[in-house]
Wavefront OBJ file of the C-alpha trace (Angstrom):
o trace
v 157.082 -34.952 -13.512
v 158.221 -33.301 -16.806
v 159.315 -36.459 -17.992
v 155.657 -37.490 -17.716
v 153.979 -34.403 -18.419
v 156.060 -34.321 -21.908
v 155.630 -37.894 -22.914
v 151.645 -36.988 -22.283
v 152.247 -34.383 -24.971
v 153.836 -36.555 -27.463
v 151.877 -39.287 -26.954
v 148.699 -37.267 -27.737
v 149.869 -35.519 -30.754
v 150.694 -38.944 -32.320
v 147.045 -40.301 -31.381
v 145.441 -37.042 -32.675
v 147.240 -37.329 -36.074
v 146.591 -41.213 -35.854
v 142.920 -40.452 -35.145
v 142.191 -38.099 -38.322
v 143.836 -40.511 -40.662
v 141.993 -43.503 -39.327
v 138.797 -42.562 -37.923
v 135.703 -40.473 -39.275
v 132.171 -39.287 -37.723
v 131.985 -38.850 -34.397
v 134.131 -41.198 -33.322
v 137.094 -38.798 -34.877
v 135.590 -35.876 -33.331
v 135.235 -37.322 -29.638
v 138.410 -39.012 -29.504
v 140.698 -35.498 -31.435
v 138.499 -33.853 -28.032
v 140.147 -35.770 -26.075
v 143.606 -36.055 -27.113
v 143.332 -31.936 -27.424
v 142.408 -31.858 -24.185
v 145.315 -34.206 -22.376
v 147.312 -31.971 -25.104
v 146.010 -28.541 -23.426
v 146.252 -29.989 -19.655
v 150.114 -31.200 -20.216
v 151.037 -27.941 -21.680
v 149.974 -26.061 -19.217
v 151.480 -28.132 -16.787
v 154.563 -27.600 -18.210
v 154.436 -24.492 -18.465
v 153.822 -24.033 -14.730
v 156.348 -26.205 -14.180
v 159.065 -24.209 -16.020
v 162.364 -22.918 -14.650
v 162.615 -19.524 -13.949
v 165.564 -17.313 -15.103
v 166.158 -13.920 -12.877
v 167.040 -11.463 -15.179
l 1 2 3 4 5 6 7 8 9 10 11 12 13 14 15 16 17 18 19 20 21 22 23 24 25 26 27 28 29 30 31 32 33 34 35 36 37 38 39 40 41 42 43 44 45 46 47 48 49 50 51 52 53 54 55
């Protein structure tokens, strides 16, 4: 599942970078929403997901 949730990440900063060079207008905006969205959902999925040191 972190495998998954991290290549999410990844894959979504690349597309957001991608997306600003490439695109303008509103079709820039929509899509940078998305990414930062999939971007916000699989960081806090890893963050749940975290191990948890005692100490």
């Amino acid at each position: 599942m972190k495998s998954l949730l991290w290549t999410l990440l990844a894959i979504a900063l690349v597309a957001n970078v991608f997306t600003s060079i490439t695109l303008s207008g509103v079709t820039q905006m929509l899509v940078s929403v998305g990414t930062g969205v999939v971007v916000l959902a699989s960081a806090a999925g890893l963050y749940v997901l975290r191990d948890k040191h005692s100490g």
